[in-house]
N, C-alpha and C positions, 0 to 999 in steps of 0.2 A: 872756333865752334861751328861758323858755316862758311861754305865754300863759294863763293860766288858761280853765278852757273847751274847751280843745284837745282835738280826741282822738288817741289815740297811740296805739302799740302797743305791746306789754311781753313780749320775750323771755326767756326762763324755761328752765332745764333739762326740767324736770316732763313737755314737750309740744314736738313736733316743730313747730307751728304756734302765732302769737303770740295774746295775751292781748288782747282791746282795755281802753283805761283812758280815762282821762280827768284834765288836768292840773288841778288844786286848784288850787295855790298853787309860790311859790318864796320861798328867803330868802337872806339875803346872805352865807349860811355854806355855798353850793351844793348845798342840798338841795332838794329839788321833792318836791311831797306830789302823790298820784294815787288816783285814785278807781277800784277793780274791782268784778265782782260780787260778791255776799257766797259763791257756790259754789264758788268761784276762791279766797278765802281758805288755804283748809286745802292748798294746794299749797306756801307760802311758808314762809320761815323766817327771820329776824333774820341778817344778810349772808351769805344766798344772792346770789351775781353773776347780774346780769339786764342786760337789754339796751334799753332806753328808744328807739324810733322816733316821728320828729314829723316830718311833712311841712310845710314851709317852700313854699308854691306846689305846685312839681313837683319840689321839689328836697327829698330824705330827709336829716333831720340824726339822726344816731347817734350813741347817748350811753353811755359805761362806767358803768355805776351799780351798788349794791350796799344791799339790805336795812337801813336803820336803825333800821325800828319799824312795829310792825303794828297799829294801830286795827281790832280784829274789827270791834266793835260800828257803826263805821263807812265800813266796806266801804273802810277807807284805807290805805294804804304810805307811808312818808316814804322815799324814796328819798337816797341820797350819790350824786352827780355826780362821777366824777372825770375826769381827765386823762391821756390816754396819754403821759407822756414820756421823749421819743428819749432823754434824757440819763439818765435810771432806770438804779440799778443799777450806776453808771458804766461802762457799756459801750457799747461804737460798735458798733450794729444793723445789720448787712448786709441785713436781711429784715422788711420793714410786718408790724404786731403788725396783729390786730383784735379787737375787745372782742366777745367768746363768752358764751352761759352753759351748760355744756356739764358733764357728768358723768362720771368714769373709777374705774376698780379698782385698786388699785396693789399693787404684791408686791414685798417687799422684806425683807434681813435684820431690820431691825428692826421689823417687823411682824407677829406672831403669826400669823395668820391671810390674811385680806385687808382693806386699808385702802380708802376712800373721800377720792374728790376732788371738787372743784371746781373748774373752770378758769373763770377770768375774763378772760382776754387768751389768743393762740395767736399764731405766728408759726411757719414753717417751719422755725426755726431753737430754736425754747424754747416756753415755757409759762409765767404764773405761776398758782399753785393754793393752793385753802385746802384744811389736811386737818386733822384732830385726832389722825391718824398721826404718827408722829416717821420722819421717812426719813434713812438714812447720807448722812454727809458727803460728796460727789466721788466713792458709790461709787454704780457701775448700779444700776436695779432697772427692772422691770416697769409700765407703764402703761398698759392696756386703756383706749381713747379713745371714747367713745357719741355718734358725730356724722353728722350727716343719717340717720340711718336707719341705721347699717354701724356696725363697730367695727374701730377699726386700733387693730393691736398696735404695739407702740412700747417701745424702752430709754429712760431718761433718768437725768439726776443733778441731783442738786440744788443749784445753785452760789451761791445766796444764802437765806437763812432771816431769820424776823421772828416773833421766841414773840407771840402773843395771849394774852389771857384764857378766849377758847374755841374758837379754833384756830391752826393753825402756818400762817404762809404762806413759800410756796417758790417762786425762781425756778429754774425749770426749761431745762437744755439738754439738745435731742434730742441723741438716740447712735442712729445708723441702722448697724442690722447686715445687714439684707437688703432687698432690690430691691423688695419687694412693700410697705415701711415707706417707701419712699422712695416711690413709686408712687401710696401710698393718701394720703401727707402733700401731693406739690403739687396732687395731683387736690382734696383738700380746701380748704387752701390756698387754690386759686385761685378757687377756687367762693364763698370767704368774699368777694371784689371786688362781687359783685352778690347776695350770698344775701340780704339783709335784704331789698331792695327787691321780689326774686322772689319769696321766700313772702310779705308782705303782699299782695301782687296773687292769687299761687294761691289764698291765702285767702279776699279780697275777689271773688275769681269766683266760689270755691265755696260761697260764702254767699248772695252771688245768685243762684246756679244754683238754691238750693235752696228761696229764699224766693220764686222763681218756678213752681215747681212746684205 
């Protein structure tokens, strides 16, 4: 699946535009190891959801991945591969997931204050998220979403839960209460069909625009 050598790109919460890397190595447990700058280091964290881009010719292959280990001293990421599947969750998906690494706020009864997330997959329809929040069972709560640049307000509930060792993870279905939630999610949404491939190019322009200069 990757070529050692390769250079790729690495989506990240941290930054509206991708990380460039470079593929190491793979193993047959689906992990891929990637080489970044040593300055780019201190943005990462042991499974932060990231978003792995490798061009195949002209053709962009997009890959779910998540954080499994951080080599400082050698500007390295061991990256986990995984798999979008339709059948997850046991539920029949009316709405295409895309793997995100995207940040949000959450407010909710069981949350003192305010909670942090992490979304690793989105779909019009849900979300799944790490948090180290505990959110109620089947009841609403608040989900402040930080995507392209904007943030859409958004209800959700939690319909499936998975305790970790150092976070919960949750799948998430939207609950849209008003027009401008529905509005901001397909405009998003839809924009997920071609984003990877358009910010690698805005990027790859404005790098050359500038190393022309």
């Amino acid at each position: 699946m990757f070529k050692a050598g390769t250079s790729a790109y690495l989506f990240h919460y941290s930054k509206n535009y991708p990380y460039r890397c470079k593929i190491e190595n793979e193993d047959e447990n689906g992990s891929v190891g990637i080489s970044v700058s040593k300055v780019d280091l201190i943005n990462f964290a042991q499974i932060d959801p990231v978003v792995l881009c490798c061009f195949d010719k002209d053709d962009l292959k997009i890959h779910s991945c998540y954080i499994e280990n951080i080599e400082a001293k050698m500007s390295f990421l061991e990256l986990k591969v995984e798999i979008l599947d339709s059948n997850e969750w046991n539920e029949k998906r009316n709405f295409e997931r895309y793997s995100v690494s995207l940040y949000a706020d959450l407010r909710a009864s069981t949350i003192p204050k305010r909670g942090i997330a992490l979304i690793k997959n989105i779909s019009y329809s849900g979300m799944l998220i790490y948090t180290k929040s505990v959110l109620p069972d089947k009841e609403e709560f608040d989900i402040d979403l930080y995507a392209d640049k904007k943030v859409i307000f958004l209800k959700a509930r939690a319909m499936r839960s998975e305790k970790n060792v150092n976070y919960n993870e949750y799948g998430l279905q939207i609950v849209y209460s008003n027009y401008g939630a529905i509005e901001g999610m397909k405009q998003y949404v839809e924009s997920l069909k071609v984003f990877h491939k358009k910010v690698i190019q805005d990027f790859e322009n404005a790098s050359s625009f500038s190393s022309n200069k």
